[in-house]
C-alpha positions as CSV (number, residue, x, y, z in Angstrom):
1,X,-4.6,8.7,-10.6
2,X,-4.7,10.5,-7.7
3,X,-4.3,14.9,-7.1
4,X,-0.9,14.4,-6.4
5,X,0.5,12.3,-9.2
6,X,-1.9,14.0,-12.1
7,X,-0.1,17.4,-11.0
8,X,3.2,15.8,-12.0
9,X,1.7,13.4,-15.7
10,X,0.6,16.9,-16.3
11,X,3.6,19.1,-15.7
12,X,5.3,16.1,-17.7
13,X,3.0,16.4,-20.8
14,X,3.4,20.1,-20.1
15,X,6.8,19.6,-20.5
16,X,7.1,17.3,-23.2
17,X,5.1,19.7,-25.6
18,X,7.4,22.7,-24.6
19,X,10.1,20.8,-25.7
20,X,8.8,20.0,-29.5
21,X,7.9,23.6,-29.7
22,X,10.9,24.9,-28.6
23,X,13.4,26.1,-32.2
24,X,15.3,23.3,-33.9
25,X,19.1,23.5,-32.9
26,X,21.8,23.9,-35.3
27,X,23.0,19.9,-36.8
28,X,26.2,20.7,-35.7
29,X,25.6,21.2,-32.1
30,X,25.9,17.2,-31.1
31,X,26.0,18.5,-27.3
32,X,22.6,20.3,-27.6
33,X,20.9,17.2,-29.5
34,X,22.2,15.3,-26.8
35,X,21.1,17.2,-23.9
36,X,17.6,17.2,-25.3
37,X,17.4,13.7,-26.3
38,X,18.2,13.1,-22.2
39,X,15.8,14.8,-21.3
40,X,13.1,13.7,-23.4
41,X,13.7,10.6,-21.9
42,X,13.8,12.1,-18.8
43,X,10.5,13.7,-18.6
44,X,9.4,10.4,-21.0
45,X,10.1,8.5,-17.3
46,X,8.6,10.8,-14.8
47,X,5.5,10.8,-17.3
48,X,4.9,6.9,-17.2
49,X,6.1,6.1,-13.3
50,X,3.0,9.2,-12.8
51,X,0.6,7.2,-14.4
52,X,1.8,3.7,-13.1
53,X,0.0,3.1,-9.9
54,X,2.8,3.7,-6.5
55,X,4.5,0.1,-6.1
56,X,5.6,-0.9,-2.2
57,X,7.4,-3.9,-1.7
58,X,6.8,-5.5,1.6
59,X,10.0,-8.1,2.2
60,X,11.3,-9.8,5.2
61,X,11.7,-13.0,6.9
62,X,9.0,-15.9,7.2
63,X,7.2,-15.2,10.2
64,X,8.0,-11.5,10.3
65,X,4.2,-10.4,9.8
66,X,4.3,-9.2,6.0
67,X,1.0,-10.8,5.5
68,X,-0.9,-9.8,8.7
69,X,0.5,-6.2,8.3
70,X,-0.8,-6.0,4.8
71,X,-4.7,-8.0,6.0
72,X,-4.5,-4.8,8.4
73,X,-3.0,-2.4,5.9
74,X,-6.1,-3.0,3.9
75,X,-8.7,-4.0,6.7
76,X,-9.3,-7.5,5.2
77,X,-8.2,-10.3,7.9
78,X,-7.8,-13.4,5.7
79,X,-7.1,-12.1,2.5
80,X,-3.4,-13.7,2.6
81,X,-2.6,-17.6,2.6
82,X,-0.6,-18.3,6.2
83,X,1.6,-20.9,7.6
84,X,3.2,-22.1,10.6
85,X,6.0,-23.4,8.7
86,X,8.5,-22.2,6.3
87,X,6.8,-22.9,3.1
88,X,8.0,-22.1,-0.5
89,X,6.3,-19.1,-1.4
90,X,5.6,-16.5,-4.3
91,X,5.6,-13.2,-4.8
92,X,2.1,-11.6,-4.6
93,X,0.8,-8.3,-6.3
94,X,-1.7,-6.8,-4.2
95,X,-3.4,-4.0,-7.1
96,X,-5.8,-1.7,-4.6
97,X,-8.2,1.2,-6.0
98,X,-10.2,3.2,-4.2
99,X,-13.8,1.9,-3.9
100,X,-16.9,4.7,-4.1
101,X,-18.3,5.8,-0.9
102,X,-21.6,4.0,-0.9
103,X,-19.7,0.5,-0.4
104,X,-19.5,-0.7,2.9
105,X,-16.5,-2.6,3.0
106,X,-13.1,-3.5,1.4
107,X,-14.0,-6.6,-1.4
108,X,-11.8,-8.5,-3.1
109,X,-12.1,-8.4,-6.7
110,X,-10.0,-10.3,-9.0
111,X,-7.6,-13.5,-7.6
112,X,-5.0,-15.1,-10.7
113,X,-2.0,-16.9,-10.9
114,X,0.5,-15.8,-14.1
115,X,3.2,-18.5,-15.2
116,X,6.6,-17.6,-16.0
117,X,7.4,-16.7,-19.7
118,X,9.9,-19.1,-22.1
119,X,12.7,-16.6,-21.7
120,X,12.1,-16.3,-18.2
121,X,12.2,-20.2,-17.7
122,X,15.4,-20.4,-19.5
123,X,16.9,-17.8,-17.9
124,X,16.1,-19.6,-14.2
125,X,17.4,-22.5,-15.6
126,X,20.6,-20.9,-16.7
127,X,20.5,-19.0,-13.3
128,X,20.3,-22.3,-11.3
129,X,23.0,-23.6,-13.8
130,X,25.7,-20.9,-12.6
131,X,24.6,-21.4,-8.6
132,X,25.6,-25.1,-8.9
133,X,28.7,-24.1,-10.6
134,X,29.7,-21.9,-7.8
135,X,28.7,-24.6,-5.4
136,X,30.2,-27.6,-6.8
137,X,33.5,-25.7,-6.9
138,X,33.3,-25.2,-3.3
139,X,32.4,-28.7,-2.2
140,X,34.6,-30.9,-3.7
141,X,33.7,-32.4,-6.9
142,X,36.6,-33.6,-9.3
143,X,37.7,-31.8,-12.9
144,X,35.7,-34.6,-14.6
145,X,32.1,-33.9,-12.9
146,X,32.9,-30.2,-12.7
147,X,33.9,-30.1,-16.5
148,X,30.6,-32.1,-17.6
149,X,28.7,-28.9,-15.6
150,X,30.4,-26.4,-17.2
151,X,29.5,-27.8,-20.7
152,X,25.9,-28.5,-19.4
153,X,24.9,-24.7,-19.9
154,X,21.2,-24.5,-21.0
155,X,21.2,-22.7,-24.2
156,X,18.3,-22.2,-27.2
157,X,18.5,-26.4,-27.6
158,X,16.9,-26.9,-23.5
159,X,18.4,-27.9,-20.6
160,X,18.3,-31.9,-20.8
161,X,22.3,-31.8,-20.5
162,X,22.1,-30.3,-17.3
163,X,18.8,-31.9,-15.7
164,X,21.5,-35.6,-16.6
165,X,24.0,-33.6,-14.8
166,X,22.1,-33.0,-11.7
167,X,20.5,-37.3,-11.7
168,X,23.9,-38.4,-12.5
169,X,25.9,-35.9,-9.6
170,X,24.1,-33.4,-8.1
171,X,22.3,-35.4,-5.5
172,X,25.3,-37.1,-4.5
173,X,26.1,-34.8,-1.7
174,X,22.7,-35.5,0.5
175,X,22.1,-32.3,2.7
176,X,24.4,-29.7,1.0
177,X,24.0,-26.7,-0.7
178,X,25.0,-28.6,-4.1
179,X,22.5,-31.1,-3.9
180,X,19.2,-28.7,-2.8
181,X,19.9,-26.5,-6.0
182,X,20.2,-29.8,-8.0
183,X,16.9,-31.0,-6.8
184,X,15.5,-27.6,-7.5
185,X,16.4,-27.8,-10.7
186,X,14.7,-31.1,-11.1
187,X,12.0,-30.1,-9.8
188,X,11.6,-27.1,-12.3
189,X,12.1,-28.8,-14.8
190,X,9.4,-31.6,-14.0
191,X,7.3,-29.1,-13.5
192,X,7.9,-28.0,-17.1
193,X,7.4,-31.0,-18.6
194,X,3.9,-30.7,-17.3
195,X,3.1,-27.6,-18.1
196,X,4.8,-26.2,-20.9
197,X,1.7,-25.1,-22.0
198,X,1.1,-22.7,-19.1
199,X,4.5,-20.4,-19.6
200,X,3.6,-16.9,-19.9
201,X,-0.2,-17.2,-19.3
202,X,-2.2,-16.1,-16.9
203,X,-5.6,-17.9,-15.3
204,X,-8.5,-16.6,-12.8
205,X,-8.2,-18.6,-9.3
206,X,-11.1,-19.7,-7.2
207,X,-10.3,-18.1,-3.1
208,X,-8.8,-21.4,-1.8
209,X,-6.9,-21.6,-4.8
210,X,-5.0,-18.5,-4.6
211,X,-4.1,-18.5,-0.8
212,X,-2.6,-22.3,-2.6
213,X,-0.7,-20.3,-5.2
214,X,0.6,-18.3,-2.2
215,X,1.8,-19.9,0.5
216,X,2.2,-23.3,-2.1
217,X,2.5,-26.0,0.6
218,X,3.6,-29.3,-0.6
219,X,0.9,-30.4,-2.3
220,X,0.4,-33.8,-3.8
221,X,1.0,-34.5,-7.3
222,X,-1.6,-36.2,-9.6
223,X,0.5,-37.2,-12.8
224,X,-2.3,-39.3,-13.6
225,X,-5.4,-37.5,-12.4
226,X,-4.8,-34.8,-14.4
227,X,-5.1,-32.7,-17.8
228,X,-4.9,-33.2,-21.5
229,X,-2.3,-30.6,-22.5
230,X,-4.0,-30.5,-25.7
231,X,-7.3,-28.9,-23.5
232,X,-5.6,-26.4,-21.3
233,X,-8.0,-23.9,-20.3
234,X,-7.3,-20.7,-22.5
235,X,-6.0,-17.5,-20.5
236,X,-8.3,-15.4,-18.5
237,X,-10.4,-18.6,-17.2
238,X,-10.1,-21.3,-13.8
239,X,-7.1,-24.0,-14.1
240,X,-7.8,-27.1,-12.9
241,X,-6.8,-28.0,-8.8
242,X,-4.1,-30.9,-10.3
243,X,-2.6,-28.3,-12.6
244,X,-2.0,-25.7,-10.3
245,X,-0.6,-28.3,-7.8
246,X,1.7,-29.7,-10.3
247,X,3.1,-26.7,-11.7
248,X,4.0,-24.6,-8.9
249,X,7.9,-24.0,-9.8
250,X,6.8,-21.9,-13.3
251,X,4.4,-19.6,-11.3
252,X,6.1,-15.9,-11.3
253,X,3.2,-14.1,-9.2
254,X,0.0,-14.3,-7.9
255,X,-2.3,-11.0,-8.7
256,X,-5.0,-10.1,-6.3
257,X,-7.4,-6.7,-7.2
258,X,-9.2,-4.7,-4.3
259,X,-11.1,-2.2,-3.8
260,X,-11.3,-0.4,-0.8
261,X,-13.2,2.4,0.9
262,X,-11.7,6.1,2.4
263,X,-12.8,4.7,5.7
264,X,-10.2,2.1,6.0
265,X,-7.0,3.9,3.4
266,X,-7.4,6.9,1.9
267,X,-5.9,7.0,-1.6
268,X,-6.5,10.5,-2.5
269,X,-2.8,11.0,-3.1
270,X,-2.4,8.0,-5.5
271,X,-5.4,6.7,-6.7
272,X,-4.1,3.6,-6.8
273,X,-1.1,1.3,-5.5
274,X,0.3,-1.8,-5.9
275,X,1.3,-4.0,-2.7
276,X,3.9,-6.5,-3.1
277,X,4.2,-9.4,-0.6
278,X,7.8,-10.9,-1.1
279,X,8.4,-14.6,-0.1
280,X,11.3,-14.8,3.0
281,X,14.1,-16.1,1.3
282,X,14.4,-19.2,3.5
283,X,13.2,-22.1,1.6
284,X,15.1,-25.8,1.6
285,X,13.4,-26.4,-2.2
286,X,12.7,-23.0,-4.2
287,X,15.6,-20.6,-2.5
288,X,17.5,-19.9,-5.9
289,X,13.7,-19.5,-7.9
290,X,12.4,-17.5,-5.0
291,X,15.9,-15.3,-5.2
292,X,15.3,-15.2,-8.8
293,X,11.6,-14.3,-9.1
294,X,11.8,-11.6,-6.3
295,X,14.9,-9.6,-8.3
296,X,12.7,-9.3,-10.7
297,X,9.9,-8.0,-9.2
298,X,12.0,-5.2,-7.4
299,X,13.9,-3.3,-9.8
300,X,10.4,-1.9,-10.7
301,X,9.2,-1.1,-6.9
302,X,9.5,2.7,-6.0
303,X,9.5,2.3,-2.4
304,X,10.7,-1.3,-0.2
305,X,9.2,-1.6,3.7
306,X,11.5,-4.2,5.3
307,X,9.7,-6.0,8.0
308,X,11.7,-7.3,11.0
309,X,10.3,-9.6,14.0
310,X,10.9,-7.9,17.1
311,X,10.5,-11.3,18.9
312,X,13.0,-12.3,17.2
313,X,14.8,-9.3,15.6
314,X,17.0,-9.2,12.7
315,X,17.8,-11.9,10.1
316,X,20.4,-12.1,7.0
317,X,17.1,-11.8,4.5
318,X,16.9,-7.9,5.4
319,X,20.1,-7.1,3.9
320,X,19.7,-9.7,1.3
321,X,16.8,-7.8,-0.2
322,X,18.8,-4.5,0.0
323,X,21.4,-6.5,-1.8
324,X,18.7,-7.2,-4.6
325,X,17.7,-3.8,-5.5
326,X,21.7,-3.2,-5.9
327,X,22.3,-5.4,-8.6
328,X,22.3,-4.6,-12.0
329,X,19.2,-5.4,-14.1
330,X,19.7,-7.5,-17.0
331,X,17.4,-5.4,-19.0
332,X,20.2,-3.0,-19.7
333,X,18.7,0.4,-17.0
334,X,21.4,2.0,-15.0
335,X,21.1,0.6,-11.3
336,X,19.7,3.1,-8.5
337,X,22.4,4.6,-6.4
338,X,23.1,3.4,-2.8
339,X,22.0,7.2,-1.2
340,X,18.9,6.6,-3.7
341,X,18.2,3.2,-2.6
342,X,18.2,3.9,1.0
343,X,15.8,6.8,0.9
344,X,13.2,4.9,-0.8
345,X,13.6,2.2,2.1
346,X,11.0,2.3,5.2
347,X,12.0,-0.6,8.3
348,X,9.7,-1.3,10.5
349,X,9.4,-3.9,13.8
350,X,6.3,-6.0,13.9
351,X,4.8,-8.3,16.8
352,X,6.1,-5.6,19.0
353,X,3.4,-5.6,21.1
354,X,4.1,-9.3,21.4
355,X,7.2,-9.4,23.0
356,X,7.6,-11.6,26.0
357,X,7.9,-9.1,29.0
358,X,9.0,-10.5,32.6
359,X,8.4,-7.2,34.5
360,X,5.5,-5.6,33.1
361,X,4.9,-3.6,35.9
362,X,8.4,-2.1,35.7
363,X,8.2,-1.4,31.8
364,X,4.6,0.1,31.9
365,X,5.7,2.9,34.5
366,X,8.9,3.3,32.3
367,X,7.3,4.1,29.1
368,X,3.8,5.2,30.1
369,X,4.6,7.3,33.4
370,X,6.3,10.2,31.2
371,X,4.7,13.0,29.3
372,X,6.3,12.0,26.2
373,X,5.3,10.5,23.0
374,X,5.8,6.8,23.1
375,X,8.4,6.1,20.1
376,X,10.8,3.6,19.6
377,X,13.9,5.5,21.0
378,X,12.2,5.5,24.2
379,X,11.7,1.6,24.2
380,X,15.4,1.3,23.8
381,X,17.5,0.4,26.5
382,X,14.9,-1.2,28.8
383,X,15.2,-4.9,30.4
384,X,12.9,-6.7,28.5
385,X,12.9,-4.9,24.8
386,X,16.3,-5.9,24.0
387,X,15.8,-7.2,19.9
388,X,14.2,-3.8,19.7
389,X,17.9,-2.1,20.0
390,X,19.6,-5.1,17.3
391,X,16.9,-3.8,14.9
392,X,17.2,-0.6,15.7
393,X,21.0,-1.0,15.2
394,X,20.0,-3.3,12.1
395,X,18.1,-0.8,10.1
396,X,20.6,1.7,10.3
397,X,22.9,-0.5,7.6
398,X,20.1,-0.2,5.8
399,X,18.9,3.5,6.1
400,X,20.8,6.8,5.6
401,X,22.7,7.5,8.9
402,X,21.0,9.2,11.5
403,X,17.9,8.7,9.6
404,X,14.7,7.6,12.3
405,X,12.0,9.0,10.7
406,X,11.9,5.7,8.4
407,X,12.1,3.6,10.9
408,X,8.5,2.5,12.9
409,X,7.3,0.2,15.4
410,X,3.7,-2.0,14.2
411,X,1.5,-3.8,15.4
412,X,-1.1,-4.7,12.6
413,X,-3.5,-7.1,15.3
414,X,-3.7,-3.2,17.7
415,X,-5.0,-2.1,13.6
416,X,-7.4,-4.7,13.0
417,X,-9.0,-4.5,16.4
418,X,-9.4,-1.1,15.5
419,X,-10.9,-1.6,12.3
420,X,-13.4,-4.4,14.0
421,X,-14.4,-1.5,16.4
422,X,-15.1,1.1,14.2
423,X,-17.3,-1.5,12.0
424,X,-16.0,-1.0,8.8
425,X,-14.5,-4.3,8.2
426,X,-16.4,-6.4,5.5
427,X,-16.7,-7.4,2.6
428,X,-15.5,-10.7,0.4
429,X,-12.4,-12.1,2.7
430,X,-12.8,-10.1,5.8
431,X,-14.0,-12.6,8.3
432,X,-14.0,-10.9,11.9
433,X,-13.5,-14.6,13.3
434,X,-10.3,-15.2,11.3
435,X,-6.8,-14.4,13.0
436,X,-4.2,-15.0,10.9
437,X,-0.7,-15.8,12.5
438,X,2.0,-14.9,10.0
């Protein structure tokens, strides 16, 4: 815990013992108990998010640079599994303490993969169950098909009814919306049928292995090469290559822990944080589960850093994750306000520094011939740094109007080249060679 946050856990406690000192109120005073009950809990809150570690969510489209901004973030190139495809992809929790000033480098400490829980299965399934309803209304299907669905609701007996649903009709309409969510759901539910025994368990991965859990590209499955359920490994130790490959649907996150030095982030502040890596929510076979698992994971982040491409500039994903952290939570807490939500939101535009320029000349005497501090407001309006004005003008529907001081222009490969010159990359998964792409 870092100066910052032990000032506030301590006026908290401070608090908290004030308050069962303080005289007992008169019975009949229902107002006062009530008032004091709120803000017990109160205090109760600011107590526990003080001693959490800071969460940031790091969201945006495939491509945008989430990964490489983080490798940077952290000065560890390589730590993050990369594609040059949309793959299906999981949430990643990033947990990073500070390490003690004789260690040379960041290191990378702990790598696992944690499964999905039985309530948490059911309740995808359920969740994949309403999307096709709203789908199959839309495209067609007659009151017989559409009645068999509705009655097809997984419930405490499974999901078989729907999973005959979805073999029988939902692949009928090849290339719609309809029939990717039915496939999805078969392919959850294949992947429970082969590893039931992994829900709500959580197993150490070897370094290839978790950059697999990652990125999850489509790996082949070994039905037969594979595992006695009866032996699966017991929590805490390595799964098995063909188990991980065929259970990829029931992973909720992967967990990495590092440790890194004041040199490269200093966490005097905090102590610790926690980085999450969002998956883009663009996948053909997982975008309902990837929807799903990501909603979950960011009711509980305090702050969100959307990540645009400015070579390419804004996409619908951007305000699809605002949309997220506006819906209710099923766990009964009062959503966060709109002005709330949009203070704890930070945009920034990656790959700047990679934009295609046609007069370079012309642009370098614009932006560096003037006294004054390059920002992005000064990039706007000039020939050949157009996306830069749609995300400037896209970040405002996220952010409180007239608010710039949350939005900033990256460029995580300028950071790492940085971090390579001052020679204090190294360390387990910081190879100087490597240059990731994502």
């Amino acid at each position: 815990m870092g100066a910052s946050t032990a000032m506030y856990a301590q006026w908290a406690v401070g608090m908290l013992e004030a308050l069962e000192r303080a005289p007992a109120h008169d019975p009949d005073e229902d107002a006062l108990a009530s008032r004091r009950a709120e803000f017990r809990s109160a205090v109760a809150h600011l107590l526990g998010e003080a001693r959490d570690p800071l969460s940031i969510g790091v969201v945006g489209e495939f491509s945008a640079g989430k990964s490489l901004l983080i490798e940077a973030l952290l000065g560890m190139p390589g730590l993050l599994s990369v594609s040059h495809v949309p793959t299906t992809g999981n949430v990643t929790a990033i947990r990073i303490d500070q390490s003690s000033d004789g260690e040379p480098g960041p290191s990378l400490q702990e790598r696992a993969v944690v499964y999905c829980t039985a309530p948490e299965t059911a309740e995808l399934m359920a969740h994949l169950h309403g999307r096709l309803q709203e789908l199959a209304g839309l495209e067609g299907l007659g009151e017989r098909e559409l009645g068999e669905l509705g009655a097809a609701r997984p419930g405490p007996e499974g999901w078989q009814p729907l999973v005959d649903w979805c073999r029988r009709y939902g692949l009928s309409a090849q290339g719609s919306k309809m029939s990717a969510v039915a496939e999805e759901t078969l392919l959850l539910h294949g992947a429970y049928e082969e590893g039931a025994p992994l829900l709500g368990r959580r197993y150490d991965l070897s370094d290839a292995q978790a950059k697999q859990a990652m990125s999850l590209p489509s790996v082949p499955r070994e039905r037969d090469g594979g595992w006695d359920r009866r032996g699966t490994a017991v929590p805490g130790s390595r799964i098995p290559d063909d188990v991980l490959a065929a259970c990829v649907p029931l992973i909720r996150k992967v967990e990495l822990r590092v440790r890194v030095p004041r040199t490269v982030w200093d966490l005097g502040d905090v102590g610790a944080l926690t980085l999450m890596d969002f998956p883009g929510l663009n996948s053909p076979k997982s975008g309902v589960r990837d929807r799903f698992l990501s909603r979950r994971e960011l009711r509980d982040i305090h702050t969100v850093l959307v990540l645009m491409n400015a070579q390419r500039g804004p996409v619908a994903s951007e305000q699809d994750f605002f949309d997220m952290l506006r819906e209710p939570t099923a766990d009964g807490r009062e959503r966060r306000s709109d002005e709330e939500l949009r203070e704890s939101i930070l945009v920034a535009g990656g790959r700047f520094d990679q934009l295609p320029v046609d007069d370079a000349a012309g642009l370098e005497a614009a932006l560096l011939g003037a006294p004054e501090r390059l920002t992005e407001r000064r990039l706007l309006g000039q020939k050949d740094t157009g996306v830069l004005d749609d995300i400037v003008e896209a970040s405002q529907s996220l952010l409180p109007a007239g608010q710039h001081k949350q939005l900033i222009l990256v460029s995580p490969m300028v950071g790492l080249a940085a971090l390579r010159a001052s020679g204090v990359l190294g360390g387990e998964g910081a190879d100087p060679s490597h240059r990731p792409t994502r």
